[in-house]
Chimera marker file (.cmm) of the C-alpha trace (Angstrom):
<marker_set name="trace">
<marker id="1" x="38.665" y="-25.006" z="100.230" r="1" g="1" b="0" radius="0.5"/>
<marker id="2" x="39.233" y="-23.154" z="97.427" r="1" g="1" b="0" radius="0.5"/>
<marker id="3" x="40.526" y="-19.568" z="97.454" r="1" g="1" b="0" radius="0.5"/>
<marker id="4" x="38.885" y="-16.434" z="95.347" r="1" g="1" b="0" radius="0.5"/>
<marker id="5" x="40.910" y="-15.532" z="92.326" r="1" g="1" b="0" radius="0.5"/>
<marker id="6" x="40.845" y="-11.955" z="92.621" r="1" g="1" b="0" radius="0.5"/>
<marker id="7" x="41.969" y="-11.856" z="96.306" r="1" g="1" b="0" radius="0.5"/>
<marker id="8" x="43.809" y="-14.888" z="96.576" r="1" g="1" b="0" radius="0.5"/>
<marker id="9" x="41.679" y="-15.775" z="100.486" r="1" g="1" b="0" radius="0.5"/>
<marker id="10" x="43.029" y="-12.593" z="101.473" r="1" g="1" b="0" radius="0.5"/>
<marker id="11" x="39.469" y="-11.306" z="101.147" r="1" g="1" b="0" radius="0.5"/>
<marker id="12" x="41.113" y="-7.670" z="99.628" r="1" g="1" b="0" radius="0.5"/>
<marker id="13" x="41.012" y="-7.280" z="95.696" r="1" g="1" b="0" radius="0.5"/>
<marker id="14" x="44.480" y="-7.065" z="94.478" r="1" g="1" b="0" radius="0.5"/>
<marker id="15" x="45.340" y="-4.417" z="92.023" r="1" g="1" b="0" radius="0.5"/>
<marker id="16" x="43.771" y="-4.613" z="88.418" r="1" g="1" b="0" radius="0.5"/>
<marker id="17" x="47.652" y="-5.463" z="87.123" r="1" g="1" b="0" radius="0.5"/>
<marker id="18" x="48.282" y="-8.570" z="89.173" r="1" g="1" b="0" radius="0.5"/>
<marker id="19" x="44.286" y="-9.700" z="88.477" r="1" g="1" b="0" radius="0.5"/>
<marker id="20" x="45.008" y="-9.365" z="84.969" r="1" g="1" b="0" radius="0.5"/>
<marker id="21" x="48.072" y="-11.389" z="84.979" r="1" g="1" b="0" radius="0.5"/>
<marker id="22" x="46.389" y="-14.283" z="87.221" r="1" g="1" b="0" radius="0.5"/>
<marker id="23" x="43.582" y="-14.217" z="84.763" r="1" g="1" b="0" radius="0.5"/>
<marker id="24" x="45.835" y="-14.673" z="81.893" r="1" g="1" b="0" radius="0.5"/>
<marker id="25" x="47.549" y="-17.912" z="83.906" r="1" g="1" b="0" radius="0.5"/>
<marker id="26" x="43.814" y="-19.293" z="84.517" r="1" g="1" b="0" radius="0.5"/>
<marker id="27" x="43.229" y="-18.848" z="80.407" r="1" g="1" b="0" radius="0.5"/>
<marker id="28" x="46.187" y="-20.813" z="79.683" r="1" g="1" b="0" radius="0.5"/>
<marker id="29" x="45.627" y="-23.309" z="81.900" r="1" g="1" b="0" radius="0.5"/>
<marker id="30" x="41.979" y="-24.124" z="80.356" r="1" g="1" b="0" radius="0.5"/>
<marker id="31" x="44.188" y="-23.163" z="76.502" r="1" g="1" b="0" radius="0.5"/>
<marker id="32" x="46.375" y="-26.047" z="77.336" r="1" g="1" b="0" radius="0.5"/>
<marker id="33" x="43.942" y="-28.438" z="78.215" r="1" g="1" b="0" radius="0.5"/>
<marker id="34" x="42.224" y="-27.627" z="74.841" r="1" g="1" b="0" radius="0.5"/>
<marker id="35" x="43.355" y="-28.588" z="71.122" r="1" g="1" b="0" radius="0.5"/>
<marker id="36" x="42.818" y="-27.275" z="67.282" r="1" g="1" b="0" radius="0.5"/>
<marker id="37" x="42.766" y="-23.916" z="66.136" r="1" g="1" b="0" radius="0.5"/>
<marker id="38" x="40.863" y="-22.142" z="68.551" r="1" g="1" b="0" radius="0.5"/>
<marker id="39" x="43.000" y="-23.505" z="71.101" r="1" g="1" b="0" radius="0.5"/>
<marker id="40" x="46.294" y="-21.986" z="69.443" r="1" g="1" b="0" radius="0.5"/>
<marker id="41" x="44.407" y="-18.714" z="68.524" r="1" g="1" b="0" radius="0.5"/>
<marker id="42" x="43.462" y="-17.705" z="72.278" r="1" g="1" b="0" radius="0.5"/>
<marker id="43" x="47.382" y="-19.194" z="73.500" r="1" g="1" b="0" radius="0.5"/>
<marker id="44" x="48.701" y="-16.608" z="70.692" r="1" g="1" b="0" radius="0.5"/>
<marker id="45" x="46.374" y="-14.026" z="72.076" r="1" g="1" b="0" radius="0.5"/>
<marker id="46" x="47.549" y="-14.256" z="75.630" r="1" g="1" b="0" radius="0.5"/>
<marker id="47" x="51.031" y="-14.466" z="74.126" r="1" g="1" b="0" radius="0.5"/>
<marker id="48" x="50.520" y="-11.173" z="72.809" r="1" g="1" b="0" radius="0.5"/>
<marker id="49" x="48.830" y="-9.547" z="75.208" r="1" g="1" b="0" radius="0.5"/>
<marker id="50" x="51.789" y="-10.155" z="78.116" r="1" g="1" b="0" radius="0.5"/>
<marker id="51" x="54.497" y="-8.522" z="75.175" r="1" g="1" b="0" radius="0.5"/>
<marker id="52" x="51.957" y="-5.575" z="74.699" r="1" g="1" b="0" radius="0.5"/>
<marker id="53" x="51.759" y="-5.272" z="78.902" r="1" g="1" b="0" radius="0.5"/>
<marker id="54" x="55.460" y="-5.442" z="79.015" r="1" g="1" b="0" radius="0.5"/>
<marker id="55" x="56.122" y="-2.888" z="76.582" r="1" g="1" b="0" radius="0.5"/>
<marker id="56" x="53.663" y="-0.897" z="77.732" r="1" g="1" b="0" radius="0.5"/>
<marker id="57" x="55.203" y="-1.287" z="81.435" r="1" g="1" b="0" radius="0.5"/>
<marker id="58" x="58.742" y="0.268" z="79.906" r="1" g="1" b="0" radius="0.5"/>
<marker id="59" x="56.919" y="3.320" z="78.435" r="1" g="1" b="0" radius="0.5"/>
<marker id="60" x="55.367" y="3.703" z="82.086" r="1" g="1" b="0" radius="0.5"/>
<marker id="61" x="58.624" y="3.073" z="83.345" r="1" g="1" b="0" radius="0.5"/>
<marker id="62" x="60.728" y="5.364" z="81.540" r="1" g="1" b="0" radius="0.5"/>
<marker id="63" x="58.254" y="8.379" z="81.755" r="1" g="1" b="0" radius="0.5"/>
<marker id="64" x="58.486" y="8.042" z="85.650" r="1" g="1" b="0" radius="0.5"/>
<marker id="65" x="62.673" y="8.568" z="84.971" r="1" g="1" b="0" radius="0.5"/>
<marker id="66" x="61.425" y="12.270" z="83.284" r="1" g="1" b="0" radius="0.5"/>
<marker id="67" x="60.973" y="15.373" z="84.525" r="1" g="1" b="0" radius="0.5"/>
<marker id="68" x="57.639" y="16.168" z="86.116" r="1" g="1" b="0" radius="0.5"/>
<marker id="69" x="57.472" y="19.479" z="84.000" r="1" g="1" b="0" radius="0.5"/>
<marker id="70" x="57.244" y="18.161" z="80.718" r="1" g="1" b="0" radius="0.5"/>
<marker id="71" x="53.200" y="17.965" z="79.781" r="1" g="1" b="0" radius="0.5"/>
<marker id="72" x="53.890" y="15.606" z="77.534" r="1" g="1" b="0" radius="0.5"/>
<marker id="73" x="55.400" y="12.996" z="79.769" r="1" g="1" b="0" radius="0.5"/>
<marker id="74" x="53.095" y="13.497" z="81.985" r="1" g="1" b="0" radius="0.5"/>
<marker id="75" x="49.985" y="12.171" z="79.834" r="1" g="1" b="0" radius="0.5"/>
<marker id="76" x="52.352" y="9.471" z="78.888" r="1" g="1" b="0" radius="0.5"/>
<marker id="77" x="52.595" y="8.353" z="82.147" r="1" g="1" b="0" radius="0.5"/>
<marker id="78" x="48.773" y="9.043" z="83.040" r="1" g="1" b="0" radius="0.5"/>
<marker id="79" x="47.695" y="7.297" z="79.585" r="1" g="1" b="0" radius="0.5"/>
<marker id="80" x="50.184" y="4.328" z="79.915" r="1" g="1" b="0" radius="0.5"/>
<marker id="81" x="48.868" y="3.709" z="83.671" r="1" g="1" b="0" radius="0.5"/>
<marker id="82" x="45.490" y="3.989" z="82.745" r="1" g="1" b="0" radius="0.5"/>
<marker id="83" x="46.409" y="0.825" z="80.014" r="1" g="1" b="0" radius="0.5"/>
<marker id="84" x="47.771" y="-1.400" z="82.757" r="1" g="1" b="0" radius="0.5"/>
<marker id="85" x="46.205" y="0.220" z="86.066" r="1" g="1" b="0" radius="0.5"/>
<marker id="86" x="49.309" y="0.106" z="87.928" r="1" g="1" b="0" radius="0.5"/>
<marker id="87" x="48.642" y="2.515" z="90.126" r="1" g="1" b="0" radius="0.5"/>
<marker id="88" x="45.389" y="4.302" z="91.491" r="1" g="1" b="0" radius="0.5"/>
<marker id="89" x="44.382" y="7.538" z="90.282" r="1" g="1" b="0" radius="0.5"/>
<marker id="90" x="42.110" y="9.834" z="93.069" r="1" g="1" b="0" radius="0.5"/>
<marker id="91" x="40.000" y="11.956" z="91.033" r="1" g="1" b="0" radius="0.5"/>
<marker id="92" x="41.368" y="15.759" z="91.788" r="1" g="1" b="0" radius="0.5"/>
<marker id="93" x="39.464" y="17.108" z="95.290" r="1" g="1" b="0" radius="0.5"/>
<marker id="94" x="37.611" y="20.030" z="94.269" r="1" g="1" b="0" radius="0.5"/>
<link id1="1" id2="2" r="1" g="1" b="0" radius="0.2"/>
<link id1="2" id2="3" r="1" g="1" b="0" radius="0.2"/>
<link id1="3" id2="4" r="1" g="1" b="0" radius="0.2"/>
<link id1="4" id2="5" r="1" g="1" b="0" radius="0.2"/>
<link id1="5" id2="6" r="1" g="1" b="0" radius="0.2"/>
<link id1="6" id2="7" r="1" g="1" b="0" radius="0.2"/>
<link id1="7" id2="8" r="1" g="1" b="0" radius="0.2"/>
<link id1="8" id2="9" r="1" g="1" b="0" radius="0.2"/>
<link id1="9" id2="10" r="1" g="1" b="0" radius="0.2"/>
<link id1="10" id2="11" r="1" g="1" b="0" radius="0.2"/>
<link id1="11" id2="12" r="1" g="1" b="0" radius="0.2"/>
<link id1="12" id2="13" r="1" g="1" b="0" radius="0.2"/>
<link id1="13" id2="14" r="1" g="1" b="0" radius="0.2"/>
<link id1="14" id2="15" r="1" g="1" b="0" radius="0.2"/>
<link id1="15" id2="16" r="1" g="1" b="0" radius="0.2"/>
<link id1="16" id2="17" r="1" g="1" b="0" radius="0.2"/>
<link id1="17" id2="18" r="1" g="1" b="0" radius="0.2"/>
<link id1="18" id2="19" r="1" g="1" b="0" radius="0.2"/>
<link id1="19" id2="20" r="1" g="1" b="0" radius="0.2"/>
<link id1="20" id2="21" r="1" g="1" b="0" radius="0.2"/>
<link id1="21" id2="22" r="1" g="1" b="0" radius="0.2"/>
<link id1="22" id2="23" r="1" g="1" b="0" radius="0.2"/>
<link id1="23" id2="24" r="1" g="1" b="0" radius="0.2"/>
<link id1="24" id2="25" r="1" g="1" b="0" radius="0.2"/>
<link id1="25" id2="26" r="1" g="1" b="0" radius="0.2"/>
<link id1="26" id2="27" r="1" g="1" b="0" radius="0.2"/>
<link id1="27" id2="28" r="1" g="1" b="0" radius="0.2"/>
<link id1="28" id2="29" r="1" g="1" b="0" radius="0.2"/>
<link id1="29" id2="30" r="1" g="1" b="0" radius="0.2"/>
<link id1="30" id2="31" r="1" g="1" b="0" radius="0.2"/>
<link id1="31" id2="32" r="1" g="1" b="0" radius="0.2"/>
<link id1="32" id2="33" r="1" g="1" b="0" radius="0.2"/>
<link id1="33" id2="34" r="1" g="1" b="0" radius="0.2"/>
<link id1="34" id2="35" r="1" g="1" b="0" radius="0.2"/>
<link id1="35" id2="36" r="1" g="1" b="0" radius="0.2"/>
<link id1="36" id2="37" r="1" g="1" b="0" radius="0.2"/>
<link id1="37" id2="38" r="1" g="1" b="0" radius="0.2"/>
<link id1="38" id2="39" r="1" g="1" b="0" radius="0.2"/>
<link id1="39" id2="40" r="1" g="1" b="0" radius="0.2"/>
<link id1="40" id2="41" r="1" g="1" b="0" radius="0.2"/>
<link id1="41" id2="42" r="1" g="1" b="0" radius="0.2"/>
<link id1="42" id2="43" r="1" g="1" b="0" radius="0.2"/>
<link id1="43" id2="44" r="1" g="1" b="0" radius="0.2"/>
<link id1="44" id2="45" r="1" g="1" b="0" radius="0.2"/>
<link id1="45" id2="46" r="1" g="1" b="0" radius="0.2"/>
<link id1="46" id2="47" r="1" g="1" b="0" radius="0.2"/>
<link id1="47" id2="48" r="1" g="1" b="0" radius="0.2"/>
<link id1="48" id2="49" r="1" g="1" b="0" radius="0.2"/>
<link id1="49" id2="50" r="1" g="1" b="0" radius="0.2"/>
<link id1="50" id2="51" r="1" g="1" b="0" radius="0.2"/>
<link id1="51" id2="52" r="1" g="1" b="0" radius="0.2"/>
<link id1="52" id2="53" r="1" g="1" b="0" radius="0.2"/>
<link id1="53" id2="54" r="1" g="1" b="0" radius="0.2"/>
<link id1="54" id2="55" r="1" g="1" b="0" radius="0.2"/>
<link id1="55" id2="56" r="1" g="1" b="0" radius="0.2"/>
<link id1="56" id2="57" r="1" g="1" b="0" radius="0.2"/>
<link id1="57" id2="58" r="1" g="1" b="0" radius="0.2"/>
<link id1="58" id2="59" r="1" g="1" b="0" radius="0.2"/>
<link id1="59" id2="60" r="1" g="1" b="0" radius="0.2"/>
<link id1="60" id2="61" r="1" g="1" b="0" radius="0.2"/>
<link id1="61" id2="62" r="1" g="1" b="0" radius="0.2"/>
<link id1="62" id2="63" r="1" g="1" b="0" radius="0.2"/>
<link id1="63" id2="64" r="1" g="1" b="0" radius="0.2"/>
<link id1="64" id2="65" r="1" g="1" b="0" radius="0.2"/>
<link id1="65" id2="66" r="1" g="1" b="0" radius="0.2"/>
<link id1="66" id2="67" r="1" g="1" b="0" radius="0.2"/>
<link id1="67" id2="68" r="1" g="1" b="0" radius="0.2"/>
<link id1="68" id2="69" r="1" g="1" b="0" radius="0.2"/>
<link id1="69" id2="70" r="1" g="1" b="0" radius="0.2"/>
<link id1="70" id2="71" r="1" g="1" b="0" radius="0.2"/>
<link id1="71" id2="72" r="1" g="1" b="0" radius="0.2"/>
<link id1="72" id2="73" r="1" g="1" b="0" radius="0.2"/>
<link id1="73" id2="74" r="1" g="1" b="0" radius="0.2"/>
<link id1="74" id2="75" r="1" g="1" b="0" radius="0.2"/>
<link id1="75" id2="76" r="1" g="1" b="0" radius="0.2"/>
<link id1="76" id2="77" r="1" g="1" b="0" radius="0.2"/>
<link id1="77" id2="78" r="1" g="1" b="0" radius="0.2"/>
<link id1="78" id2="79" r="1" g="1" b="0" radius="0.2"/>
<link id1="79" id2="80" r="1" g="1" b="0" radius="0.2"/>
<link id1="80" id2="81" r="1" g="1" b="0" radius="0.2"/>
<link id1="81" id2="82" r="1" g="1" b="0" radius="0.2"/>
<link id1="82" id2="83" r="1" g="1" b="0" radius="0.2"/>
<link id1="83" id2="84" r="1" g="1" b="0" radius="0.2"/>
<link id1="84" id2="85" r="1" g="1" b="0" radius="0.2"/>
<link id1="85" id2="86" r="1" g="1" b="0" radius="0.2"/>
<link id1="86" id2="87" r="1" g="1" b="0" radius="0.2"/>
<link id1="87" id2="88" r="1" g="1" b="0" radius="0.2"/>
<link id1="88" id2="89" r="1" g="1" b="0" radius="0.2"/>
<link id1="89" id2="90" r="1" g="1" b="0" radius="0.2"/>
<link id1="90" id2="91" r="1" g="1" b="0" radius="0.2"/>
<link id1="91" id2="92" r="1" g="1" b="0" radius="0.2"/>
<link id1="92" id2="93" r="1" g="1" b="0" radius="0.2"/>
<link id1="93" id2="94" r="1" g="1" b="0" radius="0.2"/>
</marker_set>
């Protein structure tokens, strides 16, 4: 039996980060059974794309540890959640 990959059997969709990240994993598992320059291209790729999530994770992370009345830190966090879809945004209730 095999399980879906973007709920894991639980038969709810995980969250958009996590997906991502077992995505990546399924990539590099087809990357490494691969070879030539293609094969090293998409492996950098993934490579790169994991440092760019991290990084982007510590900007989320540190705008969280600011004030809630700067503007500015606000759209940071908004803008820097919207890149890695930690978290789920309800549209505003009108």
């Amino acid at each position: 039996m095999t399980s879906c990959p973007d709920c894991d059997g639980t038969g709810k969709v995980g969250d958009v980060y996590v997906r991502t990240e077992h995505h990546l994993r399924e990539v590099e598992a087809r990357v490494a059974r691969m070879s030539g320059e293609a094969a090293a291209e998409v492996g950098w790729l993934v490579v790169e794309l994991r440092r760019t999530r991290q990084a982007m994770l510590k900007v989320l992370t540190a705008a969280q540890d600011a004030g809630e009345s700067d503007d500015l830190i606000a759209r940071i966090r908004f803008e820097a959640n919207e890149a890695l879809k930690i978290y789920r945004v309800e549209p505003p209730k009108p």
